[in-house]
C-alpha positions as a printed Julia matrix, in Angstrom:
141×3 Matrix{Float64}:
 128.22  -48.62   85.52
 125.3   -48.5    82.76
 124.89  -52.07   81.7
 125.29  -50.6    78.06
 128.3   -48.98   78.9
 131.85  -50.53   77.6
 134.44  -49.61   80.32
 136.36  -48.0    78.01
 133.37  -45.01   78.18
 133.64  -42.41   81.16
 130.0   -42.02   82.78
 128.59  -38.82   82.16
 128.18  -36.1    84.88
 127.0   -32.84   84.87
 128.53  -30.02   87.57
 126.86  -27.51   89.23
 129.89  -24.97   90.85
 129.85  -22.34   92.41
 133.19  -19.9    93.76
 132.63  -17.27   96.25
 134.08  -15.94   99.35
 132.55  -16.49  102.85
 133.03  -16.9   106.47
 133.46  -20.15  107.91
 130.82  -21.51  110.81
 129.69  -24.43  112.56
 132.19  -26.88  111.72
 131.38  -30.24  113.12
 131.86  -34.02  112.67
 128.46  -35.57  111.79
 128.3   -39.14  113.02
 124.79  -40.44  111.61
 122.64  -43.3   113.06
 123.51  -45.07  110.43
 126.43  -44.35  107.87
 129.81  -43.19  107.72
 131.16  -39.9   109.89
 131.62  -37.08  107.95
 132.9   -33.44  108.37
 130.51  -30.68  107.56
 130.42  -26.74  107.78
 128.26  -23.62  106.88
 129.79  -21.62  104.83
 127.85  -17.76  105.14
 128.63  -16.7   101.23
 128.81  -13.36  100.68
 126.88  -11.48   97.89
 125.9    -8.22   96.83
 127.74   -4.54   97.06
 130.2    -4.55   99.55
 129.23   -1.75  101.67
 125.88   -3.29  102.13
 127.11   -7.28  102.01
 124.47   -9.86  102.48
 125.04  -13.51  103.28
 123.4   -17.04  101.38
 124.54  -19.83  104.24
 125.49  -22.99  102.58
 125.57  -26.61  104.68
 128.37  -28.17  103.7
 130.0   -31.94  103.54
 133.63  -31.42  103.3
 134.66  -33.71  100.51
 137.9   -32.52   99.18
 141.01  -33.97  101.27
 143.0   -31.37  101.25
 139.51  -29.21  102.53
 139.2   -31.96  105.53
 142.91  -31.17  106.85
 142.51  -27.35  106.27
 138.52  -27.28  108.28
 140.12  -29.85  110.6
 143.08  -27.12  112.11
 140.75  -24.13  111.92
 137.97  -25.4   113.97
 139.67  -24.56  117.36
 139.51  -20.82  115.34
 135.93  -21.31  113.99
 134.72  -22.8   117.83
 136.33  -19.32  119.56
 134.57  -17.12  116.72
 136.98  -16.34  114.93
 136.83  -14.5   111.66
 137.75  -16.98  109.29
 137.75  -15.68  105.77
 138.04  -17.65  102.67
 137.74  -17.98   98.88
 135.38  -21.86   98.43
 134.68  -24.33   95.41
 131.17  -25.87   96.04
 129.48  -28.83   94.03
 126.12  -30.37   94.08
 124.22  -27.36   95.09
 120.6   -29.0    96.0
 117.92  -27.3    97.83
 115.63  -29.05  100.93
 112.88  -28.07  102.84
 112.26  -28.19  106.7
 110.06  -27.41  109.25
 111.18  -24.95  112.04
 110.9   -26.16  115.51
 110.91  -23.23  117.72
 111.27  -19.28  117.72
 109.22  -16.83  115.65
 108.73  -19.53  112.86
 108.07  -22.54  114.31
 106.01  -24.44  112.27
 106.92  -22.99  109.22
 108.87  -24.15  106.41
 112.12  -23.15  105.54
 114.4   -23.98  102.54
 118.12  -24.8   103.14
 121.04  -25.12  100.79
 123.25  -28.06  100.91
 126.28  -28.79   99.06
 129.79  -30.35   98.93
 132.58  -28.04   99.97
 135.25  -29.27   97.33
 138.58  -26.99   98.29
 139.75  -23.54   99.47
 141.94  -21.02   96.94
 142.8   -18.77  100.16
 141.7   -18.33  103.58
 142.62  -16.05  106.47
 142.07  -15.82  110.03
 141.44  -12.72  111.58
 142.73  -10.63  108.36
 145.88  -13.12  108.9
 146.78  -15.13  106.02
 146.1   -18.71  106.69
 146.43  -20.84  103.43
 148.69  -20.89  101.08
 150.81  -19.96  103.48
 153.0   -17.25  102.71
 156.39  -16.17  104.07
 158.32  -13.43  102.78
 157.46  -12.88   99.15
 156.97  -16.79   98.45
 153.63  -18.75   99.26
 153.94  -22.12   99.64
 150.76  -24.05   98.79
């Protein structure tokens, strides 16, 4: 807390969202030399017309709880390369530079996008919805 701030004031915080749809890759537990574990996945956004669809790869920490559970199940479906489909909330989009270490750029730098995955509206497996789940003409959330 700002030592002018009474608690009664809510700190101020500016969001930077983005909502798209994307395929689900690489989903991992990170366990840091130092630090706290955390969950963390590449979303491949798509963008642009859909007969000619390109992709803007997001690394992701999964934040959201409900996210954790849902990346948790799939990755058995995400590890066999499975299509996994889904409709993301992102926060905290920031950009950071490396240096690549082998192939046809190696010694270059790249940029990549990290972010915070927040939560999923949909998502479906193979064409198969996944979440909410649906049966009949009722989805249960």
């Amino acid at each position: 807390m700002n030592p002018r701030q009474t608690p009664s004031e809510k700190p101020k915080y500016f969001d930077l969202d983005i909502h798209g749809i994307g395929y689900l890759n690489r989903a991992r537990l990170v366990t840091p030399e130092t630090g706290t574990p955390f969950l963390s996945v590449t979303v491949a956004a798509l963008r642009g017309p859909a007969d000619a669809a390109q992709y803007t790869h997001f690394d992701c920490v999964v934040v959201g709880e409900e996210a954790k559970d849902l990346v948790r199940q799939l990755m058995p479906a995400i590890e066999a390369d499975m299509k996994v489909l889904v409709g993301f909330h992102l926060s905290d989009l920031q950009a950071e530079s490396f240096v690549f270490k082998q192939g046809d750029k190696a010694g270059t730098t790249g940029v990549g996008l990290k972010s915070r995955l927040l939560r999923f509206q949909w998502i479906k497996v193979e064409g198969n919805p996944y979440y909410p789940a649906i049966t009949g003409n009722t989805v249960v959330a």
